[in-house]
RODO-2510 file (C-alpha; in nm, 4 decimals, decimal comma):
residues 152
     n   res          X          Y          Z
     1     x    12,1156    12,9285    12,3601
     2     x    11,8952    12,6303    12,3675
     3     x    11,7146    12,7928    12,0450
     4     x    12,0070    12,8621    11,8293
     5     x    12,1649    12,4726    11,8730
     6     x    11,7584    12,3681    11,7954
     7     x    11,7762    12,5862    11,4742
     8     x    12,1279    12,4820    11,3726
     9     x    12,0718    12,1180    11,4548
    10     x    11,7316    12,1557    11,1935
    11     x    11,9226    12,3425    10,9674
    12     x    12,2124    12,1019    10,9392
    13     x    11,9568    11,7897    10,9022
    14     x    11,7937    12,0370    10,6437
    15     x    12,1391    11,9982    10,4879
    16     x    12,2096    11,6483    10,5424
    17     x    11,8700    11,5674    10,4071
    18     x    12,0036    11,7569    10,0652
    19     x    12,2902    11,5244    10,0644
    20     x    12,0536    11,1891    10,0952
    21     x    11,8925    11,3321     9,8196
    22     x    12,1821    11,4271     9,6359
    23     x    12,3289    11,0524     9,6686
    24     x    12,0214    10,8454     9,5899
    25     x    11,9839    11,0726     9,2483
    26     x    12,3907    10,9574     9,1825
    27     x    12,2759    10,6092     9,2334
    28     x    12,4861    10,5795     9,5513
    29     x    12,1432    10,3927     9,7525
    30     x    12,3625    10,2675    10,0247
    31     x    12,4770    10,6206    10,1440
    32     x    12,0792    10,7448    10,0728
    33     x    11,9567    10,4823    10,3277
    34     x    12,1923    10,5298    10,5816
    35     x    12,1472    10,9092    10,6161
    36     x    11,7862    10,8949    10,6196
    37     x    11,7888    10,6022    10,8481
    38     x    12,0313    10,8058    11,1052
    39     x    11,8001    11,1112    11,0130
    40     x    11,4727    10,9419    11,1332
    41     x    11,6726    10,8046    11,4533
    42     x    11,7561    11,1720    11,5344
    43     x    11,3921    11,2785    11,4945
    44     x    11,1879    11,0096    11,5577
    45     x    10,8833    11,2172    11,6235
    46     x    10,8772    11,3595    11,2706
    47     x    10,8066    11,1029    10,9019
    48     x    10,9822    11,3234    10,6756
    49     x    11,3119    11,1371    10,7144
    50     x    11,0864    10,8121    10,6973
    51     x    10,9272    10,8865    10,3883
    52     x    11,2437    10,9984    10,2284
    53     x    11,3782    10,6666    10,3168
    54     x    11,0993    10,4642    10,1754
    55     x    11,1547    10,6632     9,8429
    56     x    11,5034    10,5819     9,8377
    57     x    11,3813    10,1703     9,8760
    58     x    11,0741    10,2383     9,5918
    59     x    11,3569    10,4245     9,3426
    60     x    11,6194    10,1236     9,4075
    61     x    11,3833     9,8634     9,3393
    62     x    11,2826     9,7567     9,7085
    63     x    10,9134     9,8209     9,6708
    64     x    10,8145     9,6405     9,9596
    65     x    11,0392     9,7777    10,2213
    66     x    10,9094    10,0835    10,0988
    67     x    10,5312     9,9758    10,1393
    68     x    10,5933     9,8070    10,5168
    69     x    10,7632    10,1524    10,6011
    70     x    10,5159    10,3335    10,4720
    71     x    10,2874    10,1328    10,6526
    72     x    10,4507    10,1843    10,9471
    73     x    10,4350    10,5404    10,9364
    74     x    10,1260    10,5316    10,8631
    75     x    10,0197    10,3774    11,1676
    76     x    10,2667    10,6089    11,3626
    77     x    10,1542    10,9210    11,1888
    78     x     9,7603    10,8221    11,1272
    79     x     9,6795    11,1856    11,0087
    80     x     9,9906    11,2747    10,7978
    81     x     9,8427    11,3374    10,4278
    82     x    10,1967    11,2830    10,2985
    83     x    10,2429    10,9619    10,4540
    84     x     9,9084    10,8581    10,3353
    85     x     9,9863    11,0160     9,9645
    86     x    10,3529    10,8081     9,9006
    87     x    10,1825    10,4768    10,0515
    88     x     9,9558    10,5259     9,8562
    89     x    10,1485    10,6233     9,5311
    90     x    10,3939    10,3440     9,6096
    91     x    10,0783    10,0265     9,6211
    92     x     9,9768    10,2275     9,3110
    93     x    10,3209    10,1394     9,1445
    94     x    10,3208     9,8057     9,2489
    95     x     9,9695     9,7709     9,1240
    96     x     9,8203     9,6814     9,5217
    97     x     9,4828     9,7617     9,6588
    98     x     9,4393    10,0031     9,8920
    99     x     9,5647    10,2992     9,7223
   100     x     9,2593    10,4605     9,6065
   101     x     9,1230    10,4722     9,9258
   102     x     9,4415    10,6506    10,0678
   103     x     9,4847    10,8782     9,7802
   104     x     9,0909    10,9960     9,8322
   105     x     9,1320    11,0483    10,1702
   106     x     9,4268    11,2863    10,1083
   107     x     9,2410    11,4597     9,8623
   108     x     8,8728    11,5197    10,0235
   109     x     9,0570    11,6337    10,3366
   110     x     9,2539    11,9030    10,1735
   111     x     9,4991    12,0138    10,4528
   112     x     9,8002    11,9804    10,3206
   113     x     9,8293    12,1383     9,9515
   114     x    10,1591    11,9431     9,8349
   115     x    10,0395    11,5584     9,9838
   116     x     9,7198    11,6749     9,7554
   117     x     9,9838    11,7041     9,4757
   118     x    10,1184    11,4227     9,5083
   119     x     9,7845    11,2502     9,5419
   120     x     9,6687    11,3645     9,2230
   121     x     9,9869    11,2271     9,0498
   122     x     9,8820    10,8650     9,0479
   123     x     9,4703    10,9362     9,1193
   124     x     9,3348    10,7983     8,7894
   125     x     9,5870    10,5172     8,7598
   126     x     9,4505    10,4130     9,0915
   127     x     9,0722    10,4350     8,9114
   128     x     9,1932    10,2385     8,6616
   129     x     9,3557    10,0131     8,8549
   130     x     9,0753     9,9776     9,1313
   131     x     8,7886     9,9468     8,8086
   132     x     8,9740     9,6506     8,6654
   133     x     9,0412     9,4506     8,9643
   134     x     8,6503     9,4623     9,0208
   135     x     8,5680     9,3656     8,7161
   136     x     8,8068     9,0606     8,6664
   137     x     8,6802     8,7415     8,6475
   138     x     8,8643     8,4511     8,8017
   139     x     8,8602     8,2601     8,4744
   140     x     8,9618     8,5522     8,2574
   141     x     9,2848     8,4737     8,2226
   142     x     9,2252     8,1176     8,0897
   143     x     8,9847     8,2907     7,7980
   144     x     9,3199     8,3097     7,5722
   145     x     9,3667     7,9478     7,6132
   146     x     9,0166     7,8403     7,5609
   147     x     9,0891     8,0532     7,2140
   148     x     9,3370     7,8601     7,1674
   149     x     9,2416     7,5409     7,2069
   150     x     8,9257     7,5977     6,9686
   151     x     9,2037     7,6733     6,6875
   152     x     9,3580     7,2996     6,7347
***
């Protein structure tokens, strides 16, 4: 008996979970958070309904309360690729270090075929990202004005 309430109880979160999905896609964010939110407090021990949260906050243009959840989850759930995949995609989208790092760890590990995916999706913007924060200058922003000023 014990069984069948533990498979009906996943299958109607399954459901539920559909429905969050459903209503962030209509735009309807507040209904999104709040039934991943009471999703995660029913199973705190898993990230899914974490990470679908934090996608709800990076689609609705809450970045950073996607990042600190992410973050969170991360610490929580050290060895989830997925975690470490939408953290990662997410600092990638807001243009943060630390994403390469995450998104190479997910793929040289290769446990978990659809965090790879996702991985891959934002790898080389990551590259590019990473290669031009090293090779910035402090004063490189100033060079336009310096052009400038010789024109005066």
């Amino acid at each position: 008996m014990t069984q069948s309430i533990e498979v009906l109880t996943l299958s109607a979160m399954q459901h539920l979970a559909e429905v969050g999905f459903l209503a962030s896609e209509m735009g309807l964010s507040d209904q999104a958070v709040t039934i991943f939110s009471g999703l995660a407090k029913i199973r705190p021990e898993q990230p899914h309904s974490g990470i679908n949260l934090a996608l709800v906050y990076a689609r609705y243009d809450k970045a950073d309360e996607a990042i600190e959840l992410l973050q969170f989850l991360q610490k929580k759930f050290p060895d989830n690729q997925m975690v470490m995949s939408v953290l990662g995609v997410c600092l990638v989208q807001q243009e943060k270090p630390g994403a390469l790092a995450l998104l190479d760890q997910v793929l040289s590990r290769q446990t978990d075929t659809d965090a790879m995916n996702v991985a891959r999706s934002c790898y080389d913007l990551a590259k590019q990202q990473q290669a031009s924060r090293e090779h910035k200058t402090p004063t490189e922003g100033l060079q336009f004005f310096r052009h400038y000023n010789h024109q005066i």
